[in-house]
TORPA-4810 file (N, C-alpha, C, O; in nm, 3 decimals):
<nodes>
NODE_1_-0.525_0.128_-2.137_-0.496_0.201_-2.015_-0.354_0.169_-1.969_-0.318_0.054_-1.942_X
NODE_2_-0.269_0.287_-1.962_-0.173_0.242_-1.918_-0.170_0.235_-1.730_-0.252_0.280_-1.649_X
NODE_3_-0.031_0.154_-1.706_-0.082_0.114_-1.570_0.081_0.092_-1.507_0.171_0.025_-1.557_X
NODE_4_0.084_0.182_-1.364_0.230_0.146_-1.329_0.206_0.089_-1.215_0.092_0.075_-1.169_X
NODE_5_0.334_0.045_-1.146_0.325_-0.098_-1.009_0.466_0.008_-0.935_0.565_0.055_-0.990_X
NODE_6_0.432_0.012_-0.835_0.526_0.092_-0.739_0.529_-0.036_-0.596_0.432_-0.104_-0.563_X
NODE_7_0.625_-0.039_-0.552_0.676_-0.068_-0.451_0.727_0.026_-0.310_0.812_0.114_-0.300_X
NODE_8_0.637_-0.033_-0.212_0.606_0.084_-0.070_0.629_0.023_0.047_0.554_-0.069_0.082_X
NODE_9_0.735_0.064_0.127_0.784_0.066_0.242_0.737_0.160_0.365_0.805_0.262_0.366_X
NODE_10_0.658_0.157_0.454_0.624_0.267_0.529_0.686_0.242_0.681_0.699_0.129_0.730_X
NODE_11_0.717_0.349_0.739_0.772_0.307_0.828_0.711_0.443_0.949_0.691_0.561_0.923_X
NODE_12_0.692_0.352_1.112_0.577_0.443_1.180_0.514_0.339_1.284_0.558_0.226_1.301_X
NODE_13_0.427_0.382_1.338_0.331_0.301_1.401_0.249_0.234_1.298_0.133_0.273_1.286_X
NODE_14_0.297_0.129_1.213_0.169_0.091_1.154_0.156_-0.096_1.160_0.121_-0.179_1.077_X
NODE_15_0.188_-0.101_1.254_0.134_-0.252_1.273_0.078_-0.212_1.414_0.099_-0.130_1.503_X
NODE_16_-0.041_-0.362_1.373_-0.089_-0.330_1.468_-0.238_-0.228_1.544_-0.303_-0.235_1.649_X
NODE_17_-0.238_-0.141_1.426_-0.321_-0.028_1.457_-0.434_-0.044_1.301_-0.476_0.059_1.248_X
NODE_18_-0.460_-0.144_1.262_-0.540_-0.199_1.142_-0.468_-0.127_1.017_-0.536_-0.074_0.929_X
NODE_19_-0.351_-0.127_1.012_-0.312_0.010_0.890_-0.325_-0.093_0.753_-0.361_-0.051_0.643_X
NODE_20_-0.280_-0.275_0.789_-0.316_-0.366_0.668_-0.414_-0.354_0.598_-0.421_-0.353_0.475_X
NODE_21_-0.530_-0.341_0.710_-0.691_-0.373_0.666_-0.696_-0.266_0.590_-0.722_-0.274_0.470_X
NODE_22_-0.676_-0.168_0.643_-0.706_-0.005_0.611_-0.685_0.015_0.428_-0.755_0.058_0.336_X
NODE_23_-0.546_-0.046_0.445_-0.497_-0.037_0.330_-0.564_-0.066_0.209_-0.590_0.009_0.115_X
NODE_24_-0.600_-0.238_0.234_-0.669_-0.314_0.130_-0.759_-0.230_0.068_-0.764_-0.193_-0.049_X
NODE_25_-0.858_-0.197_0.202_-0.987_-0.166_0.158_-0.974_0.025_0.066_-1.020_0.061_-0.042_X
NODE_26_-0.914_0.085_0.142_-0.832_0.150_0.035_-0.811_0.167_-0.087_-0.863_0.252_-0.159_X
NODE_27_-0.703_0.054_-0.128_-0.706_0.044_-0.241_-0.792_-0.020_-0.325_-0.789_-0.003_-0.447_X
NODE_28_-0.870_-0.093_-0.269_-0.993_-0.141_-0.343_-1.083_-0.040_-0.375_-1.154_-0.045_-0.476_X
NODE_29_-1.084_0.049_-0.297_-1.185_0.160_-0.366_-1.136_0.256_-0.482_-1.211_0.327_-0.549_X
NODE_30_-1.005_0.246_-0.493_-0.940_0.303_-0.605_-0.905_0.196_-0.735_-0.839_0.217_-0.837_X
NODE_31_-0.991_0.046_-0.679_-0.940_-0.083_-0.793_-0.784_-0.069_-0.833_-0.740_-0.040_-0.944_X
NODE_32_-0.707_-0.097_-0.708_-0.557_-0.134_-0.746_-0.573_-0.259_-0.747_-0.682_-0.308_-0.716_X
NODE_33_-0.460_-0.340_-0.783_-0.398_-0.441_-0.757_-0.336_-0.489_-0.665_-0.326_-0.383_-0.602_X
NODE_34_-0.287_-0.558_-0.604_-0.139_-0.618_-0.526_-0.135_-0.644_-0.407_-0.198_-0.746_-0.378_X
NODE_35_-0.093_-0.599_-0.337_-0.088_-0.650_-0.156_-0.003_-0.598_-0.105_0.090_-0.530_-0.150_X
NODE_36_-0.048_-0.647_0.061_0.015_-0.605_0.149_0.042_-0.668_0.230_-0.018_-0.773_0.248_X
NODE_37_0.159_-0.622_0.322_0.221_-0.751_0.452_0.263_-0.599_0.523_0.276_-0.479_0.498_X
NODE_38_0.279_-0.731_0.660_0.386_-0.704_0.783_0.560_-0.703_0.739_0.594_-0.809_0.687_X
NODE_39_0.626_-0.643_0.747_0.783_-0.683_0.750_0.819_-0.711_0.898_0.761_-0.651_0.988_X
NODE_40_0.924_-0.813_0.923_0.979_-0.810_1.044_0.998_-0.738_1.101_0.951_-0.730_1.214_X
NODE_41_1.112_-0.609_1.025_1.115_-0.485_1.118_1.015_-0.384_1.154_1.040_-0.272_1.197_X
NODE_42_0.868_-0.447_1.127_0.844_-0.351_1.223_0.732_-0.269_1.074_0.620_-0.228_1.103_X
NODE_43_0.773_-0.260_0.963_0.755_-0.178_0.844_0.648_-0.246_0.837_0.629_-0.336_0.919_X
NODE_44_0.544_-0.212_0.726_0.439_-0.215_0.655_0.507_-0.253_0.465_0.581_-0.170_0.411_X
NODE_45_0.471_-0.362_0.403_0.495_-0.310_0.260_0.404_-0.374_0.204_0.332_-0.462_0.251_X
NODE_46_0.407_-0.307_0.050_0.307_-0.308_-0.043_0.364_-0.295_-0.172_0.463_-0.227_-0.200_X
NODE_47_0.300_-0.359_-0.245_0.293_-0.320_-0.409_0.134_-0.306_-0.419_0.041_-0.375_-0.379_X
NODE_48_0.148_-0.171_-0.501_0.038_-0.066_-0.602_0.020_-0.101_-0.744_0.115_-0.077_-0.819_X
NODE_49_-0.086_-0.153_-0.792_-0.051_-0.134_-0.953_-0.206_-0.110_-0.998_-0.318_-0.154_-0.971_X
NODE_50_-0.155_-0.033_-1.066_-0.315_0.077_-1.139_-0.272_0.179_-1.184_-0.155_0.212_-1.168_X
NODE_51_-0.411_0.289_-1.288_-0.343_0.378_-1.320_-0.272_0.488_-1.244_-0.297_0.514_-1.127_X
NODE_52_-0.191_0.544_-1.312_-0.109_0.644_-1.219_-0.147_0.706_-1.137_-0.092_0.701_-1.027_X
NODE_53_-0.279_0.804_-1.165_-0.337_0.923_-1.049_-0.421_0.827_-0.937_-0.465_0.866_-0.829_X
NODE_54_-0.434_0.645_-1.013_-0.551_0.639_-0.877_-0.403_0.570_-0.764_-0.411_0.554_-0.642_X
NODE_55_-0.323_0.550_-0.821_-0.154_0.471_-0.742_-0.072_0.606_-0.719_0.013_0.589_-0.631_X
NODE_56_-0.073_0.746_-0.776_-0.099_0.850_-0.667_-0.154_0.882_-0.575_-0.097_0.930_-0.477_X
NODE_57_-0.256_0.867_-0.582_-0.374_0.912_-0.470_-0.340_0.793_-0.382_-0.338_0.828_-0.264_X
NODE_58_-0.315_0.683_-0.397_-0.324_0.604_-0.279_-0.199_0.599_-0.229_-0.180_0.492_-0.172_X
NODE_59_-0.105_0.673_-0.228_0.020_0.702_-0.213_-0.006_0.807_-0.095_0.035_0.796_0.021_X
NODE_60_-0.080_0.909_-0.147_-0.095_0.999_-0.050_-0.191_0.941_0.040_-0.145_0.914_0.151_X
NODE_61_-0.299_0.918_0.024_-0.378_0.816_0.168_-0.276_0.739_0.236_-0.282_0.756_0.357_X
NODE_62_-0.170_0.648_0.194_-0.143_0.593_0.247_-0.028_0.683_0.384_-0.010_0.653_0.502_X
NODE_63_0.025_0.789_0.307_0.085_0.869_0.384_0.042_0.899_0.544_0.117_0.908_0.641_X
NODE_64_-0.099_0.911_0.538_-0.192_0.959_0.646_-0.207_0.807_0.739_-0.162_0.777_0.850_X
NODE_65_-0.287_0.734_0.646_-0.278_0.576_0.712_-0.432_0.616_0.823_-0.489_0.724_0.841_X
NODE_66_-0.456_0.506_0.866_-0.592_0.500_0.951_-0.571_0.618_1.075_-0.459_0.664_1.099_X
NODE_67_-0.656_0.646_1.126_-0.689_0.709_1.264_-0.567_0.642_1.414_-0.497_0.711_1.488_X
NODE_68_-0.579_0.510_1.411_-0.451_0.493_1.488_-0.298_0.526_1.442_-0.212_0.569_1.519_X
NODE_69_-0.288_0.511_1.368_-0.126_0.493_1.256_-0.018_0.622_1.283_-0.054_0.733_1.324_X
NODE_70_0.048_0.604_1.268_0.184_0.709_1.275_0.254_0.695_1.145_0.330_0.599_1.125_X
NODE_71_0.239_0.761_1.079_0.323_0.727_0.921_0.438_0.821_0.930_0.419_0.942_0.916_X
NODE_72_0.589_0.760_0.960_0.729_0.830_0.977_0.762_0.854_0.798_0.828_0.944_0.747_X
NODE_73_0.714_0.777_0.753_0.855_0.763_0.592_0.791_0.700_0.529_0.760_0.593_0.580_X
NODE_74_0.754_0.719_0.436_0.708_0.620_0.333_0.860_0.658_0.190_0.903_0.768_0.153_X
NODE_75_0.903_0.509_0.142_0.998_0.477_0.039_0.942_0.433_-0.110_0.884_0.325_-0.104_X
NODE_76_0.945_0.473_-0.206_0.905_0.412_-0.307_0.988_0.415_-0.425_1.060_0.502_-0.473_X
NODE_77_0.957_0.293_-0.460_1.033_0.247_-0.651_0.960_0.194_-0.723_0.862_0.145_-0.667_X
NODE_78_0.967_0.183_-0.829_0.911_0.097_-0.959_0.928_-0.014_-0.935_1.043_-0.055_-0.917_X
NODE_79_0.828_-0.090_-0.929_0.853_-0.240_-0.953_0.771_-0.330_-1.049_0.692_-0.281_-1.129_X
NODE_80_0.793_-0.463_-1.037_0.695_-0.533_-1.160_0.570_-0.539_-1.111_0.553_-0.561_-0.991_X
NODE_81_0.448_-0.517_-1.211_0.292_-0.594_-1.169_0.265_-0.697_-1.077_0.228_-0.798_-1.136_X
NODE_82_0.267_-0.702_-1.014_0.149_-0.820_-0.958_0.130_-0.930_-1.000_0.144_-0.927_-1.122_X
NODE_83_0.104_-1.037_-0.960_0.019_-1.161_-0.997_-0.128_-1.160_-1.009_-0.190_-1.216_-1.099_X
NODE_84_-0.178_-1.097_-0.918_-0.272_-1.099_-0.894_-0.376_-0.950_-0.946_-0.326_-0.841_-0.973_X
NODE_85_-0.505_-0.976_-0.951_-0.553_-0.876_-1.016_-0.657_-0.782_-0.904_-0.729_-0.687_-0.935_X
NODE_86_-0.638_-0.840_-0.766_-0.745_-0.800_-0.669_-0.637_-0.734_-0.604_-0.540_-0.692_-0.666_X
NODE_87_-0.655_-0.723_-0.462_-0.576_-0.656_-0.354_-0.593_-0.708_-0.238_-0.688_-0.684_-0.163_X
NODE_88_-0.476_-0.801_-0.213_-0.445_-0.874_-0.094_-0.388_-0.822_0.022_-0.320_-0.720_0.017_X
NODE_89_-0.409_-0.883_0.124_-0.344_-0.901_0.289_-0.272_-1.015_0.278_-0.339_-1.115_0.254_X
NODE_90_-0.138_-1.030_0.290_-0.046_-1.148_0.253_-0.018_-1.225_0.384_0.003_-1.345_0.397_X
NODE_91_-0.024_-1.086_0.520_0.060_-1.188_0.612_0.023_-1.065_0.701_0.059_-1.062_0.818_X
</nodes>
């Protein structure tokens, strides 16, 4: 199976409004990889890694984000895999 790792910046109302939790559980239902944090400014980020359409699809969920959330921008690039093989809340 091939498998890509994207790197995600969202920017919006999303601290604060469970968009972390949201996330995890999220991507756990699509069995990604990787995690997620708070950034100082304010941002949300993440690394994705799984196959492509299910690290599509959670690309676009994440667009929407929970019932509280405001999603302005979401940024993305290629980045390396993960350490980890579950899907974390870092911070």
């Amino acid at each position: 199976m091939m498998a890509i790792t994207k790197h995600v910046l969202v920017s919006g109302r999303v601290q604060g409004v469970g968009y972390r939790a949201w996330t995890q559980h999220q991507a756990s239902l699509r069995n990604l990889a990787g995690w997620v944090r708070n950034c100082d400014d304010g941002r949300v980020e993440a690394i994705l890694h799984g196959p492509p359409d299910a690290v599509s699809a959670m690309l676009d969920a994440m667009r929407q984000g929970p019932a509280m959330a405001r999603v302005d921008e979401i940024i993305t690039r290629d980045s390396e895999a993960p350490q980890t093989r579950s899907f974390e809340v870092t911070r």
